[in-house]
C-alpha positions in Angstrom: -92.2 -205.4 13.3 -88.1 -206.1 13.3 -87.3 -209.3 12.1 -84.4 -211.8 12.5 -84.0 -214.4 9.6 -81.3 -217.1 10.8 -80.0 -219.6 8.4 -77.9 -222.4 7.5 -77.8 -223.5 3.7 -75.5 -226.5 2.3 -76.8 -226.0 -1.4 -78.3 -222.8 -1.3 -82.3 -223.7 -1.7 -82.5 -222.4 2.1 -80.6 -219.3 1.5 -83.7 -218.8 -0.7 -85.9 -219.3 1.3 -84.4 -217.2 3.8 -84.2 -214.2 0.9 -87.5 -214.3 0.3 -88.5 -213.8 3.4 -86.2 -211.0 4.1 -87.1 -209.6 0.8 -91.0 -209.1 2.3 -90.1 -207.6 6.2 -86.3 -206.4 5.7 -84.5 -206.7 8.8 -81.6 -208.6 9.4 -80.6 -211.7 8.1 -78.1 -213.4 9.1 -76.3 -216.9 7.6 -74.6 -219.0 9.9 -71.3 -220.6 8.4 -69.2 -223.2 9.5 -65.7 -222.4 10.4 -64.6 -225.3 8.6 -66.7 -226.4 6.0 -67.6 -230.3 4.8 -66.7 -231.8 2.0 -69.4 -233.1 -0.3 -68.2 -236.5 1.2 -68.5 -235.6 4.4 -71.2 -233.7 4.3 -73.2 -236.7 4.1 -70.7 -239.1 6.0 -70.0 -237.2 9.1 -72.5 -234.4 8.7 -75.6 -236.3 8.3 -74.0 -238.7 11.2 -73.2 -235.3 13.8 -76.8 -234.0 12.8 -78.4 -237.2 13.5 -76.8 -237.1 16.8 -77.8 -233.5 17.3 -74.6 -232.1 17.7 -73.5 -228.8 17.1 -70.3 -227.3 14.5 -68.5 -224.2 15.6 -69.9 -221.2 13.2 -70.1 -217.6 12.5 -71.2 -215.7 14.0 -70.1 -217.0 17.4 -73.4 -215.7 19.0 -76.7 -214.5 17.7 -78.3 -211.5 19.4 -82.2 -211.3 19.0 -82.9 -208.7 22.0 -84.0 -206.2 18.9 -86.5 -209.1 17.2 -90.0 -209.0 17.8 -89.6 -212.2 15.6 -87.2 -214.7 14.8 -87.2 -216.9 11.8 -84.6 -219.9 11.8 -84.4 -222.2 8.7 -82.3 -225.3 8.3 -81.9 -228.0 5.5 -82.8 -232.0 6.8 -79.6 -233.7 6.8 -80.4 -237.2 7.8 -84.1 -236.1 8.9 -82.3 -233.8 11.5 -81.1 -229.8 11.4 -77.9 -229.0 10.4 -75.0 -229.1 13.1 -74.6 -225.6 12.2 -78.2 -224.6 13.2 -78.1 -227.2 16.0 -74.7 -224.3 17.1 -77.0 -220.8 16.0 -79.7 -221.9 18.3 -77.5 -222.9 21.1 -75.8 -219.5 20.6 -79.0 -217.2 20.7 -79.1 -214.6 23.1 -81.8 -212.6 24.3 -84.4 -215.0 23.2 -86.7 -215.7 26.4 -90.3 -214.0 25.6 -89.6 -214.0 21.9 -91.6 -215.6 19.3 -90.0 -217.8 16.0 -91.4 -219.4 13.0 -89.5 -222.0 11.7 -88.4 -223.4 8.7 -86.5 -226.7 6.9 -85.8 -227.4 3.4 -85.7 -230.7 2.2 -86.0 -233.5 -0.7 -88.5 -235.7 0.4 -89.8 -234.7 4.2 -88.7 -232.8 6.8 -88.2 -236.0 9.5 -87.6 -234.7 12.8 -86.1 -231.7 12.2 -88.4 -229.4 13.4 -89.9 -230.8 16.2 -86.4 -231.0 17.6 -85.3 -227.2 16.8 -89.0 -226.2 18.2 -87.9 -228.2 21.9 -84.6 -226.3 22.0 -86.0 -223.1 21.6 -88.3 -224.0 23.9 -85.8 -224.6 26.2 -84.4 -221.0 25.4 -88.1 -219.4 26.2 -89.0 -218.9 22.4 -92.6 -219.7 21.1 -92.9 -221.4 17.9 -96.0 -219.9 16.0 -95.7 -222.1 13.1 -93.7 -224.7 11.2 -92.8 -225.0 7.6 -91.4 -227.5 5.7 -90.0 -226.7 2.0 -89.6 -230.1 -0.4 -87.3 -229.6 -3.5 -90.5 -228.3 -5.1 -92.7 -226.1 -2.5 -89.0 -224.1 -2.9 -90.1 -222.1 -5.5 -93.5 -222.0 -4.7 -94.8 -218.7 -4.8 -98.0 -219.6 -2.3 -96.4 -221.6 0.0 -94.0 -218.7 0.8 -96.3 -216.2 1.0 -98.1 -218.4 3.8 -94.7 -218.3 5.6 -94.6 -214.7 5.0 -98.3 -214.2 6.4 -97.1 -216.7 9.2 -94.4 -214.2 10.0 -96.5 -211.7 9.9 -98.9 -212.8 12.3 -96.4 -214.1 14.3 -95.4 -210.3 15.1 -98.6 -209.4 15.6 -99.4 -211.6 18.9 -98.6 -209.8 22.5 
Protein backbone atom coordinates (compact mmCIF):
# COMPACT_ATOMS: atom_id res chain seq x y z
CA UNK A 1 0.00 0.00 0.00
CA UNK A 2 1.72 3.58 -1.24
CA UNK A 3 0.87 6.31 0.94
CA UNK A 4 0.61 10.06 0.66
CA UNK A 5 0.94 12.04 4.03
CA UNK A 6 0.07 15.87 3.27
CA UNK A 7 0.61 18.38 5.88
CA UNK A 8 0.56 21.84 7.08
CA UNK A 9 2.23 22.61 10.62
CA UNK A 10 2.41 26.32 12.27
CA UNK A 11 4.27 24.86 15.47
CA UNK A 12 5.44 21.71 14.48
CA UNK A 13 3.02 19.23 16.72
CA UNK A 14 1.41 18.26 13.17
CA UNK A 15 4.60 17.72 11.49
CA UNK A 16 4.62 15.03 14.17
CA UNK A 17 2.05 13.70 13.70
CA UNK A 18 2.60 13.47 10.11
CA UNK A 19 6.25 11.70 10.97
CA UNK A 20 4.89 9.25 12.77
CA UNK A 21 2.81 8.20 10.44
CA UNK A 22 5.25 8.14 7.62
CA UNK A 23 7.61 6.54 10.02
CA UNK A 24 5.04 3.22 10.07
CA UNK A 25 4.02 2.97 5.98
CA UNK A 26 6.99 5.09 4.32
CA UNK A 27 5.86 6.71 1.31
CA UNK A 28 5.85 10.19 0.56
CA UNK A 29 5.28 12.89 2.74
CA UNK A 30 4.90 15.95 1.70
CA UNK A 31 4.71 19.52 3.86
CA UNK A 32 2.83 22.20 2.36
CA UNK A 33 4.52 25.72 3.01
CA UNK A 34 3.29 29.01 2.57
CA UNK A 35 5.09 31.23 0.12
CA UNK A 36 5.01 33.91 2.45
CA UNK A 37 4.80 32.93 5.90
CA UNK A 38 2.69 34.74 8.98
CA UNK A 39 3.93 36.44 11.56
CA UNK A 40 3.11 35.20 15.04
CA UNK A 41 0.72 38.28 15.04
CA UNK A 42 -0.79 37.45 12.11
CA UNK A 43 -0.97 34.24 12.38
CA UNK A 44 -3.65 34.58 14.67
CA UNK A 45 -4.99 38.05 13.33
CA UNK A 46 -5.30 37.42 9.66
CA UNK A 47 -4.71 33.72 9.71
CA UNK A 48 -7.18 32.58 12.08
CA UNK A 49 -9.55 35.30 10.25
CA UNK A 50 -8.70 33.82 6.31
CA UNK A 51 -9.18 30.13 7.84
CA UNK A 52 -12.30 31.00 9.39
CA UNK A 53 -13.47 32.16 6.07
CA UNK A 54 -12.05 29.16 4.46
CA UNK A 55 -9.77 30.70 2.21
CA UNK A 56 -6.83 29.40 0.68
CA UNK A 57 -2.73 30.90 0.85
CA UNK A 58 -0.57 30.20 -2.11
CA UNK A 59 1.99 27.28 -1.03
CA UNK A 60 4.44 24.78 -2.06
CA UNK A 61 4.15 22.72 -3.69
CA UNK A 62 1.88 24.44 -6.27
CA UNK A 63 0.02 21.11 -6.93
CA UNK A 64 -0.19 17.83 -5.18
CA UNK A 65 -0.20 14.68 -7.32
CA UNK A 66 -1.83 11.45 -5.56
CA UNK A 67 -2.48 9.31 -8.90
CA UNK A 68 0.39 6.86 -7.28
CA UNK A 69 -1.62 6.78 -3.62
CA UNK A 70 -3.76 4.04 -2.73
CA UNK A 71 -4.19 6.42 0.31
CA UNK A 72 -4.02 9.86 1.24
CA UNK A 73 -3.55 11.18 4.64
CA UNK A 74 -3.95 15.16 5.10
CA UNK A 75 -3.40 16.79 8.54
CA UNK A 76 -3.96 20.40 9.54
CA UNK A 77 -3.71 22.39 12.84
CA UNK A 78 -7.35 24.25 13.99
CA UNK A 79 -6.78 27.79 13.53
CA UNK A 80 -9.92 29.40 14.71
CA UNK A 81 -11.87 25.92 14.72
CA UNK A 82 -11.09 25.85 10.85
CA UNK A 83 -7.95 24.20 8.61
CA UNK A 84 -5.18 26.13 7.89
CA UNK A 85 -5.36 28.41 4.64
CA UNK A 86 -2.57 26.45 3.57
CA UNK A 87 -4.42 23.09 3.68
CA UNK A 88 -7.60 24.87 2.66
CA UNK A 89 -4.75 25.55 -0.87
CA UNK A 90 -3.13 21.54 -0.80
CA UNK A 91 -6.64 20.21 -1.08
CA UNK A 92 -7.78 22.55 -3.63
CA UNK A 93 -4.47 21.74 -5.48
CA UNK A 94 -4.81 17.82 -5.41
CA UNK A 95 -4.75 16.08 -8.55
CA UNK A 96 -5.56 12.70 -9.38
CA UNK A 97 -7.74 12.20 -6.36
CA UNK A 98 -11.33 10.95 -7.70
CA UNK A 99 -11.63 7.15 -6.49
CA UNK A 100 -9.05 7.59 -3.79
CA UNK A 101 -9.50 7.05 -0.21
CA UNK A 102 -8.10 9.66 2.79
CA UNK A 103 -7.92 9.58 6.51
CA UNK A 104 -7.80 12.74 7.99
CA UNK A 105 -6.19 14.39 10.62
CA UNK A 106 -6.19 17.95 12.84
CA UNK A 107 -4.16 18.99 15.70
CA UNK A 108 -5.34 21.18 18.19
CA UNK A 109 -5.50 22.68 21.97
CA UNK A 110 -8.78 22.21 23.09
CA UNK A 111 -11.10 20.60 20.05
CA UNK A 112 -10.98 20.30 16.62
CA UNK A 113 -14.30 22.75 15.74
CA UNK A 114 -15.14 22.38 12.30
CA UNK A 115 -12.18 21.63 10.84
CA UNK A 116 -12.68 18.38 9.71
CA UNK A 117 -16.03 18.05 8.61
CA UNK A 118 -15.17 20.89 6.30
CA UNK A 119 -11.83 19.34 4.73
CA UNK A 120 -13.91 15.87 4.55
CA UNK A 121 -16.82 17.99 2.15
CA UNK A 122 -14.08 19.32 -0.11
CA UNK A 123 -12.62 16.20 -0.73
CA UNK A 124 -15.67 15.00 -1.32
CA UNK A 125 -16.19 17.39 -3.80
CA UNK A 126 -12.74 16.14 -5.33
CA UNK A 127 -14.16 12.23 -5.31
CA UNK A 128 -12.01 11.22 -2.21
CA UNK A 129 -13.61 9.00 0.60
CA UNK A 130 -12.84 9.76 4.03
CA UNK A 131 -12.38 6.41 6.08
CA UNK A 132 -11.89 8.05 9.27
CA UNK A 133 -11.22 11.26 11.22
CA UNK A 134 -8.77 12.08 13.94
CA UNK A 135 -8.53 14.74 16.08
CA UNK A 136 -5.05 15.30 18.16
CA UNK A 137 -5.45 17.76 21.46
CA UNK A 138 -2.09 19.16 22.89
CA UNK A 139 -2.01 15.92 24.70
CA UNK A 140 -3.38 12.79 22.50
CA UNK A 141 0.04 14.33 20.42
CA UNK A 142 2.26 12.18 22.05
CA UNK A 143 0.05 9.53 22.68
CA UNK A 144 1.44 6.47 21.63
CA UNK A 145 -2.20 4.57 21.32
CA UNK A 146 -4.08 7.08 19.81
CA UNK A 147 -1.49 7.03 16.84
CA UNK A 148 -1.32 3.66 16.40
CA UNK A 149 -5.28 3.74 15.91
CA UNK A 150 -4.49 6.32 13.10
CA UNK A 151 -1.92 4.09 11.87
CA UNK A 152 -4.36 0.96 11.93
CA UNK A 153 -6.87 3.49 10.42
CA UNK A 154 -4.49 3.91 7.56
CA UNK A 155 -4.05 0.73 7.32
CA UNK A 156 -7.33 -0.36 6.78
CA UNK A 157 -8.07 2.38 4.82
CA UNK A 158 -5.69 0.72 2.05
CA UNK A 159 -7.16 -2.32 2.47
CA UNK A 160 -10.87 -1.52 1.16
CA UNK A 161 -11.51 -1.94 -2.84
Amino acid sequence: MKTIIIYHSYSGNTRSVAENVHAAFGGDLVEVKLTRDYSRLTAYTLGCYRAMKGMCDPIEPETVDVAAADVIVIGTPVWAGRATPAINAAVAALEGCRGKTAVIFATCGKDGGETLPIIKNALASKGVTVRSEFVFDRHAITDRDRISAMISAIQAAGSIP
